[in-house]
Structures are given as structure tokens and as C-alpha cells.
C-alpha positions as CSV (number, residue, x, y, z in Angstrom):
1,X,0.0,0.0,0.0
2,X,0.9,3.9,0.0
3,X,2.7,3.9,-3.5
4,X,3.3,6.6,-5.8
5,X,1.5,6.2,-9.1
6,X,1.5,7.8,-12.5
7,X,-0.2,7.1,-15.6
8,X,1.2,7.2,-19.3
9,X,-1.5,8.5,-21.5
10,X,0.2,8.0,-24.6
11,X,1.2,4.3,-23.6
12,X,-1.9,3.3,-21.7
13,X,0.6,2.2,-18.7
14,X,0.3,2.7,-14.8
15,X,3.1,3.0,-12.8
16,X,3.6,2.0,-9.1
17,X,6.9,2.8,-7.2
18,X,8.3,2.0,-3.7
19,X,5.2,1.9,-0.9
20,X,5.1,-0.6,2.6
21,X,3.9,-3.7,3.2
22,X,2.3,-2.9,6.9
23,X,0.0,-5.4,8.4
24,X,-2.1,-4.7,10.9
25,X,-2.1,-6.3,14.5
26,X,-4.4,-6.7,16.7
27,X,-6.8,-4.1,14.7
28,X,-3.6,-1.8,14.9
29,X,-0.9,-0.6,12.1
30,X,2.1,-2.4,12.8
31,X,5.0,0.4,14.1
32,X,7.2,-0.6,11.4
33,X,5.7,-1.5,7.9
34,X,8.1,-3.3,5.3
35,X,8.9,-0.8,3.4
36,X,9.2,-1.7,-0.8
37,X,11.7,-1.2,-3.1
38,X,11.1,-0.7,-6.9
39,X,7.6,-0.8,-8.8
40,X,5.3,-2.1,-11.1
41,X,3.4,-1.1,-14.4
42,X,0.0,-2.0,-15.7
43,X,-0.1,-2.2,-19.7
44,X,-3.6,-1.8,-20.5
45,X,-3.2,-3.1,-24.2
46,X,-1.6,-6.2,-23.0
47,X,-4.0,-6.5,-19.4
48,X,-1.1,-7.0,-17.3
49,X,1.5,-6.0,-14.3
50,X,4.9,-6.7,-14.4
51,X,7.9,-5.8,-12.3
52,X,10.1,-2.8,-13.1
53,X,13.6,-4.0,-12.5
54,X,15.8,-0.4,-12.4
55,X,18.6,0.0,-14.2
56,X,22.0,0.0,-12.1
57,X,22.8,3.4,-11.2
58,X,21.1,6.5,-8.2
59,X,17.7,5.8,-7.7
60,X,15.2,7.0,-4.6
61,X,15.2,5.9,-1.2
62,X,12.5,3.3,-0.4
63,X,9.3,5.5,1.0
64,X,5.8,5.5,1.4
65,X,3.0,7.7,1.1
66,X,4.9,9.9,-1.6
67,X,3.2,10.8,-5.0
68,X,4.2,10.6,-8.3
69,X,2.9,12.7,-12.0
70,X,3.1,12.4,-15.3
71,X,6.0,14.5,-17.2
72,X,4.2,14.7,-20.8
73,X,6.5,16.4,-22.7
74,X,9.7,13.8,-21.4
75,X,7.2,10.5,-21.3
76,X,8.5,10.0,-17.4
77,X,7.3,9.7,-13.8
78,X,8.3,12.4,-11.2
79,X,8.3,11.5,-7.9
80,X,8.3,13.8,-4.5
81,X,8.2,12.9,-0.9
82,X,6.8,10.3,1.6
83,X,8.0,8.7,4.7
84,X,10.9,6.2,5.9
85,X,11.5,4.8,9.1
86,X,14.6,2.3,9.8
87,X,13.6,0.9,13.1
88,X,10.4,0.8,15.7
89,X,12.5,3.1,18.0
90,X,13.4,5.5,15.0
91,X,11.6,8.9,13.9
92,X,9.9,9.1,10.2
93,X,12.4,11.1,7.6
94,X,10.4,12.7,5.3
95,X,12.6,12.8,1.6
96,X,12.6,16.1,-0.2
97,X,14.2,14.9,-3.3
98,X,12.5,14.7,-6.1
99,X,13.3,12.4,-9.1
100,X,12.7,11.2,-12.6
101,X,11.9,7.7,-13.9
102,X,12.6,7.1,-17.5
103,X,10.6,3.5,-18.8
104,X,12.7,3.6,-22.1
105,X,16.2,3.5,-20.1
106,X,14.5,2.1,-16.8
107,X,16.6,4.2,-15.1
108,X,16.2,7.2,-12.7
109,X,17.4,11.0,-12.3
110,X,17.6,13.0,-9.1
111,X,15.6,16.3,-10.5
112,X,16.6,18.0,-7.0
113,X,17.4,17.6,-3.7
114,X,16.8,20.6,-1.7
115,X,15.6,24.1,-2.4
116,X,11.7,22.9,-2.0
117,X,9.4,22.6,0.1
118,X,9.9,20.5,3.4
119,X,9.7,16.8,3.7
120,X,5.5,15.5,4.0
121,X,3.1,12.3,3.8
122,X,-0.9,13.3,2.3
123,X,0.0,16.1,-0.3
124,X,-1.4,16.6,-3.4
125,X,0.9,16.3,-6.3
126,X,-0.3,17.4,-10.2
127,X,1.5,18.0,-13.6
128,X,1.2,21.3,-14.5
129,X,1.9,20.4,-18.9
130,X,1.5,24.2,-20.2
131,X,3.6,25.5,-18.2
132,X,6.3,22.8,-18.0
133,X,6.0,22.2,-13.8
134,X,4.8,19.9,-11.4
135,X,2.7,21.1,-8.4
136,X,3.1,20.3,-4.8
137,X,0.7,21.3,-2.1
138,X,-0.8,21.0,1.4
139,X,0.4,17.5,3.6
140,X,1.7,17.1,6.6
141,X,4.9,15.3,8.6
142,X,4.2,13.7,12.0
143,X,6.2,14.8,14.9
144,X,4.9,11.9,17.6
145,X,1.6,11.8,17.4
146,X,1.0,15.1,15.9
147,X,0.7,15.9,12.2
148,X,2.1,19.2,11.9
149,X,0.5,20.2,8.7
150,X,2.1,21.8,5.7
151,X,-0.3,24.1,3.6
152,X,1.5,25.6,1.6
153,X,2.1,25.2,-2.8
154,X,5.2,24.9,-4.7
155,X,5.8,25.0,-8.2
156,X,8.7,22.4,-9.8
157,X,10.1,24.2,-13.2
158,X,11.1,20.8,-15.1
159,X,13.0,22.9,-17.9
160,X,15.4,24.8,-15.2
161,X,15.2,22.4,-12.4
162,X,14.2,24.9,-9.4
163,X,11.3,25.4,-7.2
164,X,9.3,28.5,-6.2
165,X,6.9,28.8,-3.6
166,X,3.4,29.8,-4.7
């Protein structure tokens, strides 16, 4: 559960990256879920998933409950954000980088890795096409058992690789 996802338009393919594998006990999330590493893809024309196997090389950190778009106009995935946790005794890291999967090469590109908006878990994420951008907006980041809440909007430029607060 809690994976990114994008979908390919032009391909007809859905794409799933990273997410956990938490099962609950006793009626309660377990502390630690399993978090996943690489993804899968639906290919509607051919009605079936299959694993993504990444290329050697930098990809993402395994995460959950980040969000993934679209980039038309480069036929990739973007990805931004979610939530890691190494241990039951350790604090959630929240990921601000935010990187590019290519399904040609199979590989991935770190887009940035600071400059943004902080680290959060239940954001919105949406391809902005016209004006060459991805969106981020709202989400949170717990601290304990307190979501601190994040409501602000930034704006990804994919042509000169910077963000802007909206």
C-alpha cells in the first residue's frame, strides 16, 4: 500500500513505485511496515503488471506515502516525498528529493534535492503540462503523534530544475 503512481497516456501504462507492506495487528498498524523497493506497471493493451527492474545506477530511497505525475513532454514519472522509518524506536524522515523515472532507459534521475518545500506524507501532487511544472501542495509530517500540517504550494520548473513557492 501507499505507493506513488502515474499514468502514461500515450502508452496506456500505470506506474507504481516503492510503498510498505504494513500489516495490521491486533486491529492496529504495525510500528514498522516493510517498506518496498522498486515498482510495477500495468499495460492496459496487453491487461497485465509486471515488475520494473531499475537499471544499475542512483535511484530513490525506499518511501511510502509519496506521490508521483506524469512529465508529458519527457514520457517519465516524477516523484516527491513520503515517509521512511529504519527501526520501531526510529523517527519518520520525510525525503525532499525529487526524481525522474525514465521507462525507455529504466533508469532514474535525481531532479533535485533541496531548495523545496519541506519533507510530507498526504499532499497533493499534479502535472502542470503548459507551463512545464509539477505542483506540490498541502500535507503534513508527524512529529509523535501530531501531524504538523504543511499548507503551503510549490511549483517544480522541469526545464530549469528549481522550485518556487506559490
Amino acid at each position: 500500500g501507499d505507493m506513488a503512481s502515474a499514468y502514461d497516456p500515450k502508452c496506456e501504462r500505470f506506474y507504481m513505485f516503492f510503498g510498505d507492506q504494513g500489516t495490521p495487528q491486533n486491529c492496529e498498524i504495525v510500528v514498522v511496515p516493510i517498506f518496498m523497493p522498486g515498482g510495477h506497471v500495468y499495460e492496459k493493451r496487453l491487461n497485465r503488471w509486471t515488475s520494473i527492474n531499475f537499471e544499475a545506477g542512483d535511484e530513490p530511497s525506499k518511501r511510502a506515502r509519496s506521490r508521483a505525475v506524469w512529465d508529458e513532454r519527457r514520457d517519465r514519472a516524477v516523484v516527491f516525498g513520503g515517509r521512511y522509518k529504519t527501526s520501531p524506536s526510529a523517527s519518520y524522515q520525510y525525503p525532499v528529493d525529487l526524481w525522474a523515472f525514465d521507462p525507455a532507459t529504466r533508469t532514474w534521475e535525481e531532479l533535485a534535492s533541496s531548495g523545496g518545500p519541506r519533507g510530507r506524507i498526504n499532499f497533493v501532487m499534479a502535472a502542470d503540462p503548459d507551463r512545464d511544472r509539477v505542483i506540490v501542495h498541502g500535507g503534513g509530517a508527524l512529529s509523535g503523534s501530531t501531524v504538523n500540517l504543511t499548507p503551503d504550494t510549490w511549483a517544480f520548473d522541469l526545464e530549469n530544475r528549481v522550485w518556487s513557492k506559490i
